[in-house]
DRENDO-1510 file (C-alpha; in Angstrom, 1 decimal, always signed):
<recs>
REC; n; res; u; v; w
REC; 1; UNK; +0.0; +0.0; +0.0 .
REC; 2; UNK; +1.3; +3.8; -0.9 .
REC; 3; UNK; +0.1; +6.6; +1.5 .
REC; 4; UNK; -0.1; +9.5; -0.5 .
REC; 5; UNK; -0.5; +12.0; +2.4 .
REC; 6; UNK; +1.4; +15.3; +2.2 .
REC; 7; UNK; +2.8; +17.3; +5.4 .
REC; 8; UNK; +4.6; +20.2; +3.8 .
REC; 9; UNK; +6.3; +23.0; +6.3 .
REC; 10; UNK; +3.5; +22.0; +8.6 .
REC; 11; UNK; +0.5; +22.2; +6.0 .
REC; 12; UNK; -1.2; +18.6; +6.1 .
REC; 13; UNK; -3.4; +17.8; +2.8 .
REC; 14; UNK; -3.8; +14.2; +1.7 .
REC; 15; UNK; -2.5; +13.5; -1.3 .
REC; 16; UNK; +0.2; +16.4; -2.6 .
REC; 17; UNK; -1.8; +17.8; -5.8 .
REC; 18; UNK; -2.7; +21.7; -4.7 .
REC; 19; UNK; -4.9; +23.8; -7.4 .
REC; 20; UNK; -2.7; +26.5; -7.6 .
REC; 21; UNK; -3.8; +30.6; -7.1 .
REC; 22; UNK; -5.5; +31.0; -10.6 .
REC; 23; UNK; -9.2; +31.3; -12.0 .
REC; 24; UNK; -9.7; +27.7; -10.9 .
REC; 25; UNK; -9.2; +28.5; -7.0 .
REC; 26; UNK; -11.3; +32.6; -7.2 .
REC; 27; UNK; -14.6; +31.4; -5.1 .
REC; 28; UNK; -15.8; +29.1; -2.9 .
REC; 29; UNK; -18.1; +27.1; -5.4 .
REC; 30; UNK; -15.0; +25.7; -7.5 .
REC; 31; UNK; -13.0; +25.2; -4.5 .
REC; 32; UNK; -15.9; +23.1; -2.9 .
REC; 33; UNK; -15.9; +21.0; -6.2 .
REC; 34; UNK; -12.3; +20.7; -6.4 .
REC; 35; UNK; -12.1; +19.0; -3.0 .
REC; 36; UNK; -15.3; +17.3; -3.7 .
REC; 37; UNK; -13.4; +15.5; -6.5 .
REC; 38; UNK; -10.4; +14.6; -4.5 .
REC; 39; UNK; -7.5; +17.5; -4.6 .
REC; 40; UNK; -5.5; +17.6; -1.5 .
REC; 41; UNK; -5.9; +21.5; -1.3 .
REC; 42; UNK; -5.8; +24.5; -3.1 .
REC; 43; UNK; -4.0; +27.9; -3.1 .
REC; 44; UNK; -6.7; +30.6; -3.2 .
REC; 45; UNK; -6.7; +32.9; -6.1 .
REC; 46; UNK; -4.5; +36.4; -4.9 .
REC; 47; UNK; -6.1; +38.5; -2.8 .
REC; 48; UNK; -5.2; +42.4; -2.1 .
REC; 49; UNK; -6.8; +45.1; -0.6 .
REC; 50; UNK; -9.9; +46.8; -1.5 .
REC; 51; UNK; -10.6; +48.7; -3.6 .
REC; 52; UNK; -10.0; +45.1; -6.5 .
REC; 53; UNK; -8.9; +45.1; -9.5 .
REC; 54; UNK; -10.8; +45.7; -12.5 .
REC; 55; UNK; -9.9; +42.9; -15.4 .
REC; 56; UNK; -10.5; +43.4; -19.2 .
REC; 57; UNK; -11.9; +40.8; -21.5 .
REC; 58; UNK; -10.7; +39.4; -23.3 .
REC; 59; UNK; -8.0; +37.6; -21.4 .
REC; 60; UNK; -6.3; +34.4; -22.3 .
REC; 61; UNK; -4.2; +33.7; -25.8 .
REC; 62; UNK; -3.6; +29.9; -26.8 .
REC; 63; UNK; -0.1; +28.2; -28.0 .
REC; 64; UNK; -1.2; +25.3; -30.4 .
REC; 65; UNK; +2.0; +23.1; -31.4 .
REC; 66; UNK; +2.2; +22.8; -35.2 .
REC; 67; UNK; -0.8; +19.4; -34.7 .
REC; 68; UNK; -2.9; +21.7; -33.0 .
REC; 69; UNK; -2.4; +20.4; -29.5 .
REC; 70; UNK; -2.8; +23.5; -27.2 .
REC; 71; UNK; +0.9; +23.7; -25.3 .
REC; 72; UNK; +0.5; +26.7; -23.6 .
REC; 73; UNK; -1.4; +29.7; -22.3 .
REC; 74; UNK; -0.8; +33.2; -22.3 .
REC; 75; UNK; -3.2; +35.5; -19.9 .
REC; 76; UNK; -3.5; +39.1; -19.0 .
REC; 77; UNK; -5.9; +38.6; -16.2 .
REC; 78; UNK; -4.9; +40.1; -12.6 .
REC; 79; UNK; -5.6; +39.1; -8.9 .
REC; 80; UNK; -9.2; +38.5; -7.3 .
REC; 81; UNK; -11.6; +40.9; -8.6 .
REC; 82; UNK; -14.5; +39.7; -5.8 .
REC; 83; UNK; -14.7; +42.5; -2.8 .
REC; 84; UNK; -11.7; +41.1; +0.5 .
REC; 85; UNK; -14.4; +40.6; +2.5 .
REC; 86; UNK; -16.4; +38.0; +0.2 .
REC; 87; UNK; -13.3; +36.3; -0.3 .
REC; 88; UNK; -11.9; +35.8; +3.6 .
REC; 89; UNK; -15.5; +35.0; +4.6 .
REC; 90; UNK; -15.6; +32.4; +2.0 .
REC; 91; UNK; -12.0; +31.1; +2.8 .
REC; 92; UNK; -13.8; +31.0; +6.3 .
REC; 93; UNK; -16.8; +28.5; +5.2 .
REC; 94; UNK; -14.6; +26.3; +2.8 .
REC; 95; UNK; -12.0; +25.5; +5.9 .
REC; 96; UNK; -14.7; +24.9; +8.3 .
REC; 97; UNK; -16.2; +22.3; +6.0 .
REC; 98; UNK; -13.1; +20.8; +4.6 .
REC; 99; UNK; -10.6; +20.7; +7.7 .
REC; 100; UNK; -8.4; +17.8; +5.8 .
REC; 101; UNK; -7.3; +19.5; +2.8 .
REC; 102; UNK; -4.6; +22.5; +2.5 .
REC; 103; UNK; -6.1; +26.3; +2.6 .
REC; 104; UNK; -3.4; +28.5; +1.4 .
REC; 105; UNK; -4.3; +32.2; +0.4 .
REC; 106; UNK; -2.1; +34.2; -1.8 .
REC; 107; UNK; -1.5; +37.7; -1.1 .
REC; 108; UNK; -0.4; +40.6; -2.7 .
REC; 109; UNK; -0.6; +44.3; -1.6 .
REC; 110; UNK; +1.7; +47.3; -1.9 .
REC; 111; UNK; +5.1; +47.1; -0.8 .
REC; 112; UNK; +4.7; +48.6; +2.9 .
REC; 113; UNK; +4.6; +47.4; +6.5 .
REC; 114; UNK; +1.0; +48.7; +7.2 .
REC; 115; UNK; -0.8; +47.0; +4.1 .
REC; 116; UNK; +1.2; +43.7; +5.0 .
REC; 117; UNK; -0.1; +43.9; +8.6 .
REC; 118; UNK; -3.7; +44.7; +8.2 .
REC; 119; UNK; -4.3; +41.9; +5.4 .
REC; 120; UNK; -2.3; +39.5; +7.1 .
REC; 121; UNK; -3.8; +39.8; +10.4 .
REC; 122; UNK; -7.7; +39.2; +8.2 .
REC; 123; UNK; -6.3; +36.2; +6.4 .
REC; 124; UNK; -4.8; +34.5; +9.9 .
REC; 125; UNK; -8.8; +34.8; +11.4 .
REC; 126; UNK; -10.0; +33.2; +8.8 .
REC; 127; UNK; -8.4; +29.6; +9.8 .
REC; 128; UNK; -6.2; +29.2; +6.7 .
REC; 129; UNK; -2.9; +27.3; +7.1 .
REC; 130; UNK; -0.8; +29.1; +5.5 .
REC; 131; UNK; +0.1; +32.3; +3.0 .
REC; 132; UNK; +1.9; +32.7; -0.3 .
REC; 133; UNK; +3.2; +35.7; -1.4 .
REC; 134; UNK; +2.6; +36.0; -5.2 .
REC; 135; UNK; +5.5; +38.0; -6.0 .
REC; 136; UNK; +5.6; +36.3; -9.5 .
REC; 137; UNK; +2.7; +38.3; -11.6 .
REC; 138; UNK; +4.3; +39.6; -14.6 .
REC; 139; UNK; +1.3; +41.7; -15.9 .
REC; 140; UNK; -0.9; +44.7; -14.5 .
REC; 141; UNK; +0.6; +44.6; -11.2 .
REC; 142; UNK; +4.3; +44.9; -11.9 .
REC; 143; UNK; +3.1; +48.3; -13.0 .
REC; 144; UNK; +1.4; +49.3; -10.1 .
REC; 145; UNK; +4.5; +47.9; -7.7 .
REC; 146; UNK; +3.6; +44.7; -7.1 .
REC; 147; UNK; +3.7; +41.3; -8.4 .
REC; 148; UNK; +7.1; +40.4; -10.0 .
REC; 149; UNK; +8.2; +44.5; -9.5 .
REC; 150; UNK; +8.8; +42.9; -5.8 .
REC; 151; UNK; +10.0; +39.3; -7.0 .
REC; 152; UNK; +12.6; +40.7; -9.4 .
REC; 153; UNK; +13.9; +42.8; -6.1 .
REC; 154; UNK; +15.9; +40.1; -4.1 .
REC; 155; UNK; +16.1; +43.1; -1.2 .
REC; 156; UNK; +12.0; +43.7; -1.2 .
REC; 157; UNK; +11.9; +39.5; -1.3 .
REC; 158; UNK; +13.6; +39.6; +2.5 .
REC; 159; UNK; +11.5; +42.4; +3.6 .
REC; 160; UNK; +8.1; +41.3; +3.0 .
REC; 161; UNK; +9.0; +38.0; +3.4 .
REC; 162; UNK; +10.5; +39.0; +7.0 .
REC; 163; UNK; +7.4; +41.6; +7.9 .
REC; 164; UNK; +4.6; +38.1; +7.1 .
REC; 165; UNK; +7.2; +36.4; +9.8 .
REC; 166; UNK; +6.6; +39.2; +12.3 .
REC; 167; UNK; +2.9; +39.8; +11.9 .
REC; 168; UNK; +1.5; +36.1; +11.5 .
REC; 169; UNK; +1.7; +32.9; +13.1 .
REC; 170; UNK; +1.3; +31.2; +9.3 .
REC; 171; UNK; +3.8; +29.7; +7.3 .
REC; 172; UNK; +5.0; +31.8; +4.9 .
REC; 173; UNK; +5.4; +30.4; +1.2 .
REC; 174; UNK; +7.1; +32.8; -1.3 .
REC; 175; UNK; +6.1; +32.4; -4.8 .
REC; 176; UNK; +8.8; +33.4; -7.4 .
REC; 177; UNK; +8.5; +34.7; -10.2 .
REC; 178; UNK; +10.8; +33.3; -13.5 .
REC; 179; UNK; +11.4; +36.5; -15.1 .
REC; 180; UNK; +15.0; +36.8; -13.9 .
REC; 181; UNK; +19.0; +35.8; -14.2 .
REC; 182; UNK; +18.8; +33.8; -11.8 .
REC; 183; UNK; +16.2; +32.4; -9.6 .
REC; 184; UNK; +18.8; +31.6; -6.8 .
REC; 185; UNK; +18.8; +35.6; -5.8 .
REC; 186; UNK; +15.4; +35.7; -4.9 .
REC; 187; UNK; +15.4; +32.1; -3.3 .
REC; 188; UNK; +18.1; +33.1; -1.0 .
REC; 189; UNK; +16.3; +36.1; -0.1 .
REC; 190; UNK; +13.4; +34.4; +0.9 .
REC; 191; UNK; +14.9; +31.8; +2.9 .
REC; 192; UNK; +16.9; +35.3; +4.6 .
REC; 193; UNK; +13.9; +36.5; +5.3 .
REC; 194; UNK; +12.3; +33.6; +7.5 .
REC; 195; UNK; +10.2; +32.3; +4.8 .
REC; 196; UNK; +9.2; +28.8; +4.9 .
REC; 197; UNK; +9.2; +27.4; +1.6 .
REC; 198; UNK; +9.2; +28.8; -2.0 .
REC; 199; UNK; +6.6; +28.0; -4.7 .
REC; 200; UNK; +7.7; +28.2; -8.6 .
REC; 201; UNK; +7.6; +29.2; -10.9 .
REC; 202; UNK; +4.9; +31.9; -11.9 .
REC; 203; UNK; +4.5; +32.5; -15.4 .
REC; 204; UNK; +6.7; +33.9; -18.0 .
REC; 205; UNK; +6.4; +36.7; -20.1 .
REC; 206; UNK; +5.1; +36.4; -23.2 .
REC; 207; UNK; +2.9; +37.3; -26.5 .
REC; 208; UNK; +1.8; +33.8; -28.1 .
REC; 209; UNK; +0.8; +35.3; -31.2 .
REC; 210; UNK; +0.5; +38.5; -33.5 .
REC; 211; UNK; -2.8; +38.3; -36.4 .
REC; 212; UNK; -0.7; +39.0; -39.7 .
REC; 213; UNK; -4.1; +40.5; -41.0 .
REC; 214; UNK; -5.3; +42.8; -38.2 .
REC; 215; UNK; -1.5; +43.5; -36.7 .
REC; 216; UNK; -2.8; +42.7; -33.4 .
REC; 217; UNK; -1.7; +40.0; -30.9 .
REC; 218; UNK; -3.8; +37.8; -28.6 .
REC; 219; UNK; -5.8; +38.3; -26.6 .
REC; 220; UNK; -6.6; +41.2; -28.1 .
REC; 221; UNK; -8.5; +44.1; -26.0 .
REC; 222; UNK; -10.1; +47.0; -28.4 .
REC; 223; UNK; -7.6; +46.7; -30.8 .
REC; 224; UNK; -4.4; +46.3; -28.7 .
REC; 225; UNK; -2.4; +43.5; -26.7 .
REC; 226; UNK; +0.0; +43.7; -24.1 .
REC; 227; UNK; +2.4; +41.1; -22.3 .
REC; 228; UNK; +1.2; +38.5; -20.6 .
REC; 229; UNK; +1.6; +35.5; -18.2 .
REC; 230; UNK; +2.5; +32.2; -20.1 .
REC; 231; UNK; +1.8; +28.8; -18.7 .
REC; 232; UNK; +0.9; +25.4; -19.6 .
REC; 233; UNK; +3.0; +21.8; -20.8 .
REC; 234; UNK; +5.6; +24.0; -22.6 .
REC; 235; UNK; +6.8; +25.8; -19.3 .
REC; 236; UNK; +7.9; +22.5; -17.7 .
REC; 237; UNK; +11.4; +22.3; -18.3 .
REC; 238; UNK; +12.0; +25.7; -17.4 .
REC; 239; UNK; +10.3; +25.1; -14.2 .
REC; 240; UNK; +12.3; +21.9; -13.3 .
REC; 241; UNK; +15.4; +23.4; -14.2 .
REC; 242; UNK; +14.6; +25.7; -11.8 .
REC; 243; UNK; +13.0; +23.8; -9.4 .
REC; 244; UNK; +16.2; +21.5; -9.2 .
REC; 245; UNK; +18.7; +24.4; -9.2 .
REC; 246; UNK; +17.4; +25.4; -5.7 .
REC; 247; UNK; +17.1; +22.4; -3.8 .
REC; 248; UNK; +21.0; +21.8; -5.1 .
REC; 249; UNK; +22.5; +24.9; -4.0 .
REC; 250; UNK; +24.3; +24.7; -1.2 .
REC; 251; UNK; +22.5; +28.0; +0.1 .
REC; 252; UNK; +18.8; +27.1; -0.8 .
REC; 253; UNK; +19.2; +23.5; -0.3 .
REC; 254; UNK; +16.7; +22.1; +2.1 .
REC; 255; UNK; +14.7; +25.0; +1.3 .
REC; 256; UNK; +11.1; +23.1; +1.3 .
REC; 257; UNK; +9.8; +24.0; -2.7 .
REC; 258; UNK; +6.3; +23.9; -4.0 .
REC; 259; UNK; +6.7; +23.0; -7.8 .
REC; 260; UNK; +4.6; +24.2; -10.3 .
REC; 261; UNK; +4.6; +25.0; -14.0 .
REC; 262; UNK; +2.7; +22.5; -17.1 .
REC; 263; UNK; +2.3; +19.5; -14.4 .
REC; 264; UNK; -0.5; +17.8; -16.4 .
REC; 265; UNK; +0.2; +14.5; -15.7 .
REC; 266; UNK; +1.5; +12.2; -12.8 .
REC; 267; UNK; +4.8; +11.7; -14.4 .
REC; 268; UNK; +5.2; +15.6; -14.3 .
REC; 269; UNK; +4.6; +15.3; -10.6 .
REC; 270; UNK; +6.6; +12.9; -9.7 .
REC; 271; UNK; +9.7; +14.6; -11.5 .
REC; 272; UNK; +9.3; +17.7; -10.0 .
REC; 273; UNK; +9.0; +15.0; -7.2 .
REC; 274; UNK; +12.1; +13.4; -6.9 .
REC; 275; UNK; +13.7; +17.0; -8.2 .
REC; 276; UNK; +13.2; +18.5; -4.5 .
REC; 277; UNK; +9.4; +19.3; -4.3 .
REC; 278; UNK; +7.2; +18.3; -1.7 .
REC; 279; UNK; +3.8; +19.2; -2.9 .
REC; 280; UNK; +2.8; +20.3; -6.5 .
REC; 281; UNK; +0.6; +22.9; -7.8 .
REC; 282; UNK; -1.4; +22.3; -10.7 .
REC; 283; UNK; -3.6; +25.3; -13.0 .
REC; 284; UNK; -3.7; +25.0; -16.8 .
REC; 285; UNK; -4.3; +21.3; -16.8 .
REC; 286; UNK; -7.5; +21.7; -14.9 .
REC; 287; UNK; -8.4; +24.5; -16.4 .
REC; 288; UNK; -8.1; +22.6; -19.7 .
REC; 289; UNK; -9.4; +19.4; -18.3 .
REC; 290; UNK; -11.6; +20.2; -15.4 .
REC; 291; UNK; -11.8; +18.9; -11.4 .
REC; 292; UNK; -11.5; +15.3; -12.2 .
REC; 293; UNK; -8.3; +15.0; -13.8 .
REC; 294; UNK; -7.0; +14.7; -9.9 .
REC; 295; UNK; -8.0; +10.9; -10.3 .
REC; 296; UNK; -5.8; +10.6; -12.7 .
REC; 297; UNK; -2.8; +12.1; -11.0 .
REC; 298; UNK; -3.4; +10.4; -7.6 .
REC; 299; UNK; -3.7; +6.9; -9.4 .
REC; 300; UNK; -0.6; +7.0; -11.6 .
REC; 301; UNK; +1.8; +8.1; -8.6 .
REC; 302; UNK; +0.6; +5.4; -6.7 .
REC; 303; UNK; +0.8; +3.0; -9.3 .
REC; 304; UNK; +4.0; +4.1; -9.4 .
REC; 305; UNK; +5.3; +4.6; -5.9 .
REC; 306; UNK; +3.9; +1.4; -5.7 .
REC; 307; UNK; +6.5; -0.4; -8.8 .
REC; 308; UNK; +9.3; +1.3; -7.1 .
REC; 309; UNK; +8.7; -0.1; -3.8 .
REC; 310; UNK; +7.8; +3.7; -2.4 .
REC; 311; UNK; +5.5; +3.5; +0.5 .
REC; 312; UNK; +5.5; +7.3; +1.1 .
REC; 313; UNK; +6.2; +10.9; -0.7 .
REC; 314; UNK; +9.1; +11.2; +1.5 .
REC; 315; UNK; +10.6; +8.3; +0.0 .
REC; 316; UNK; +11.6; +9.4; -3.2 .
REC; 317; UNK; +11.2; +13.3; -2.4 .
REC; 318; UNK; +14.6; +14.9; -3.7 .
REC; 319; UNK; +15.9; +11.5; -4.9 .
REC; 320; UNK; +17.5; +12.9; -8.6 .
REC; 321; UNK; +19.2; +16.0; -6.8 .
REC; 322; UNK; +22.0; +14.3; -6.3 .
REC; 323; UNK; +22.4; +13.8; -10.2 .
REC; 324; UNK; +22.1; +16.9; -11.2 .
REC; 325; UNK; +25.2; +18.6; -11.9 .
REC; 326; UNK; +27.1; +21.4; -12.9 .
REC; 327; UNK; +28.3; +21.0; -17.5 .
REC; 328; UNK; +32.0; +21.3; -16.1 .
REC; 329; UNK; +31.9; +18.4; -13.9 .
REC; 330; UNK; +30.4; +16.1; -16.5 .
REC; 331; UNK; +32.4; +13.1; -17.8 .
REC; 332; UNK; +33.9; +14.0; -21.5 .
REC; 333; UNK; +35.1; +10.3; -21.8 .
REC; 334; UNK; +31.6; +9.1; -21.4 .
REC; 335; UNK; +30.2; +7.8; -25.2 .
REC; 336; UNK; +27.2; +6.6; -26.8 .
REC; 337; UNK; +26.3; +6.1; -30.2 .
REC; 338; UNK; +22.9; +6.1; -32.2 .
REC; 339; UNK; +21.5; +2.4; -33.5 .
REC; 340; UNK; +18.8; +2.0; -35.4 .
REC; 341; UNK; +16.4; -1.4; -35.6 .
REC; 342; UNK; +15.7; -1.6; -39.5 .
REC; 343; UNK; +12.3; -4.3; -38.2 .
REC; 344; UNK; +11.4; -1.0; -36.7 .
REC; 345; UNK; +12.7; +1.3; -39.2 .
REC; 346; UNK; +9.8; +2.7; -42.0 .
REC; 347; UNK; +12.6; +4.1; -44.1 .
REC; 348; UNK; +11.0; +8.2; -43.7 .
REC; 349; UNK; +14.0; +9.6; -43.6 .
REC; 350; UNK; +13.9; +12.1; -40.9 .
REC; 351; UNK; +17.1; +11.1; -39.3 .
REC; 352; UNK; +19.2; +10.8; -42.0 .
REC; 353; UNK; +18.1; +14.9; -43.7 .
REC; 354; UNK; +18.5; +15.9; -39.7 .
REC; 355; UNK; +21.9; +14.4; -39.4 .
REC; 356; UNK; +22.7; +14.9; -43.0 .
REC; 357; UNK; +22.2; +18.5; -43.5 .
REC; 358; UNK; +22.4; +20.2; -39.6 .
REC; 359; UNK; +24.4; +17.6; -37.9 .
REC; 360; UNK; +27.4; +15.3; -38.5 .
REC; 361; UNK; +26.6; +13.1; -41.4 .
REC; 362; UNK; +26.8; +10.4; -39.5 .
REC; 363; UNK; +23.4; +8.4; -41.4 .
REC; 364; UNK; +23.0; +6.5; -44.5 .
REC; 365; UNK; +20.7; +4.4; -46.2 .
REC; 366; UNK; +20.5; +0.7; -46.6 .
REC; 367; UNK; +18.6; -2.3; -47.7 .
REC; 368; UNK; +17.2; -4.6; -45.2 .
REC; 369; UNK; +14.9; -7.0; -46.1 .
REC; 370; UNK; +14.3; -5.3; -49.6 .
REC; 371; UNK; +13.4; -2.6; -48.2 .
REC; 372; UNK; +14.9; +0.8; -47.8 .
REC; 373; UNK; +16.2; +1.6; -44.0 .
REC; 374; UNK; +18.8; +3.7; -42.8 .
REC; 375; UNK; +22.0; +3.1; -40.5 .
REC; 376; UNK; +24.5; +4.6; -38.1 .
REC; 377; UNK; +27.9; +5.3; -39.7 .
REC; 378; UNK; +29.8; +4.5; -36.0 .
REC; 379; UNK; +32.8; +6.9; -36.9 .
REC; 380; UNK; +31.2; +10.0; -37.2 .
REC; 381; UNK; +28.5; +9.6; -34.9 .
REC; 382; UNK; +29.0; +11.9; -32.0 .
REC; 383; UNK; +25.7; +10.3; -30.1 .
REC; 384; UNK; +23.9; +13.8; -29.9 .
REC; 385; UNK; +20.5; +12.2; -30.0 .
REC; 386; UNK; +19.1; +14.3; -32.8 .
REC; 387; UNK; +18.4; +11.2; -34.7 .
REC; 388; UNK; +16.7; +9.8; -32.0 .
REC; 389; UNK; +14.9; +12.8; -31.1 .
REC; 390; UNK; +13.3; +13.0; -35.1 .
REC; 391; UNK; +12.4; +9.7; -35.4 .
REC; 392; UNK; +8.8; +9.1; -35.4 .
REC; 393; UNK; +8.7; +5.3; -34.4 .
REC; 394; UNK; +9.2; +4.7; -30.8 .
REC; 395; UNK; +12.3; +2.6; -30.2 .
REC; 396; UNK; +13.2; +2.2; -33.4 .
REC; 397; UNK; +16.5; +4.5; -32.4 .
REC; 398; UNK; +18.2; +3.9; -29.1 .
REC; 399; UNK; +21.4; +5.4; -27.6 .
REC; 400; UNK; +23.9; +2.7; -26.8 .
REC; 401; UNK; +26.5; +3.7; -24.2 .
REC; 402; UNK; +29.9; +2.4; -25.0 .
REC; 403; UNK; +32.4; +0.6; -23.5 .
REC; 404; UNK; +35.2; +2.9; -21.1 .
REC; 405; UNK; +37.9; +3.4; -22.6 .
REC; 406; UNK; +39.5; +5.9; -20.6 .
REC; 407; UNK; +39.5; +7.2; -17.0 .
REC; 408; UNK; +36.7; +9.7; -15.4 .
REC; 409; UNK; +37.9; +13.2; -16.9 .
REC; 410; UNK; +35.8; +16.2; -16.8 .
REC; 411; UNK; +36.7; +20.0; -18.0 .
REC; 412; UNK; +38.1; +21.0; -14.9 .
REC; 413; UNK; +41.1; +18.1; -15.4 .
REC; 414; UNK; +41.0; +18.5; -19.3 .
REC; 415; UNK; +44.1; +19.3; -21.0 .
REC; 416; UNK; +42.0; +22.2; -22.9 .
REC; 417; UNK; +41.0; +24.0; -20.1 .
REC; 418; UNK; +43.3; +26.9; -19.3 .
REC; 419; UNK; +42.1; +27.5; -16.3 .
REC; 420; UNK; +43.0; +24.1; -14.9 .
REC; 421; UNK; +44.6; +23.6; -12.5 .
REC; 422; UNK; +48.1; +22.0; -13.4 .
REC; 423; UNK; +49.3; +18.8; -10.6 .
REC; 424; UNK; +52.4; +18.2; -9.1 .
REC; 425; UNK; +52.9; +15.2; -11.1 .
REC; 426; UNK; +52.1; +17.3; -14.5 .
REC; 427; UNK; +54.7; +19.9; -13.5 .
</recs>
């Protein structure tokens, strides 16, 4: 049996699959049915002080791959727009009814002592169990000092992140935003300024497309389009990376990390998993797919946890940190080469004009059972992957590691390097 039961900096929820602040988590009525289909919690949509925003319409702009499978979403729409007080009271009812499952309300006011205080001290009476501090909005807010105007700010990151510490009893979770150098500034600063975990990433920047008739991007409001907040399956990678780059550091490590960014499936969970985070945070998927798509997540990792002989989230939490490494330190000795099945092979093509004309010619066709295939010329393959990557039949290419040959040797040893460091033996 798997227990799937999440304690995360205190926060108790039983499975690890949050809803995180978005349109999904704005009232009381979605919240109620995400629970009633099974979620483990949810982080309500941003709040901030009255008098609320006012959105426009229209707001979100999709990302279609080139098979029309939506990959992303860009949106322009801002925090709650419901009056504070319907929100906290609501916040209020849902925790009374569903004392189980994680109530975490995100927060966002101006950057000042007083509008952290006041808000703060409304959220605490309203039995939640814990905060997060969206300072990750790219659009709208930035521009009235808020949002990612705060997260890009490592300095304001400490300060808020230290005045929530003073004023409340709650955990504190600070959401980061990914439009920066370096998301290990702002990481550091929040773990400087008492916070108790970080959440990323927010979304990133974008325009998804321009309309080559009308000149005007999506979505488009009275003729004109701004920036907005992308999401969705194509952020993933980004996100791990960045995920993974904090729980490594030797500063942020240990730093508790609520992952989010395109987790769609359980598989997505479970490698922002065993990259550092303890609970996950989920929008565009149910957005796209609706409330019960959390049977699908819970099921999968416990299938999984299960097959890997994982009784708890603890037991694989952070396991594929210790592989993740600096270029530098990786092994240049270390080969593989491309091989292709020709039973699986269908004779397309695709990897021999990808290695042919933007890689190393290191492809040519053959006959294999009278039929036209294609091959791995051994010497000039340099096992990029490219070939592999084309190919449209599963399997059909593999990577084959090859035998050692020579000793460990990375670029800080290498010959090449001039920065190396030269031994007594060498000198």
């Amino acid at each position: 049996m798997t227990d799937l039961t999440s304690d995360f900096i205190g926060v108790k929820s039983p499975n690890p699959f949050w809803l995180a602040s978005a349109p999904p988590t704005d009232k009381a009525y979605n919240v109620n049915r995400a629970f009633e289909a099974g979620w483990g919690g949810v982080v309500w949509k941003t709040l901030g002080e009255d008098p609320h925003p006012v959105n426009v319409s229209s707001r979100y702009s999709p990302h279609h791959d080139m098979y029309g499978n939506l990959i992303g979403i860009n949106n322009i729409e801002l925090i709650s727009d419901r009056p504070l007080a319907i929100n906290l009271q609501e916040i209020r009812d849902v925790k009374r009814n569903w004392p189980d499952r994680a109530m975490v309300v995100s927060l966002m006011v101006p950057c000042n002592e007083d509008s952290w205080r006041n808000i703060l001290r409304q959220v605490e009476d309203t039995g939640a169990d814990a905060i997060e501090l969206n300072f990750g909005c790219p659009h709208g807010m930035p521009e009235r000092g808020m949002g990612s105007a705060v997260g890009q700010v490592p300095e304001y990151v400490e300060m808020v992140a230290n005045w929530c510490k003073h004023y409340s009893s709650l955990p504190v979770i600070v959401k980061l935003t990914p439009n920066i150098s370096n998301i290990l500034h702002p990481a550091m600063a929040a773990k400087k300024g008492g916070a108790d975990a970080v959440s990323l990433i927010n979304t990133i920047n974008s325009i998804t497309s321009i309309d080559l008739d009308t000149m005007v991007g999506a979505p488009a409001v009275g003729g004109k389009v701004t920036s907005g907040g992308y999401c969705g399956p194509a952020v993933k990678p980004i996100a791990l990376n960045m995920v993974g780059q904090i729980a490594r550091n030797p500063t942020t490590h240990g730093l508790p990390i609520s992952g989010i960014g395109g987790i769609t499936t359980w598989r997505d969970a479970a490698e922002f998993m065993v990259l550092g985070a303890g609970t996950v945070q989920v929008c565009t998927a149910a957005m796209i797919y609706g409330f019960t798509i959390i049977d699908e997540l819970t099921d999968g990792l416990s299938q999984w946890m299960a097959s890997k002989g994982f009784k708890t989230l603890n037991d694989f939490v952070g396991k594929a940190i210790p592989n993740l490494t600096d270029w530098k330190y990786l092994d240049l000795n270390y080969k593989t080469l491309a091989r292709i099945d020709p039973d699986l092979c269908i004779g397309c093509g695709r990897c021999f004009a990808s290695c042919e004309d933007t890689s190393h010619q290191a492809i040519k066709a053959a006959e294999h059972n009278q039929q036209r295939v294609y091959e791995v010329i051994d010497e000039n393959c340099v096992g990029c992957n490219l070939c592999q990557i084309t190919c449209p039949v599963t399997d059909c290419i593999t990577m084959e590691p090859q035998p050692v040959s020579q000793p460990y040797l990375n670029w800080t040893q290498h010959p090449n390097n001039p920065m190396r460091e030269v031994t007594t033996e060498e000198a």
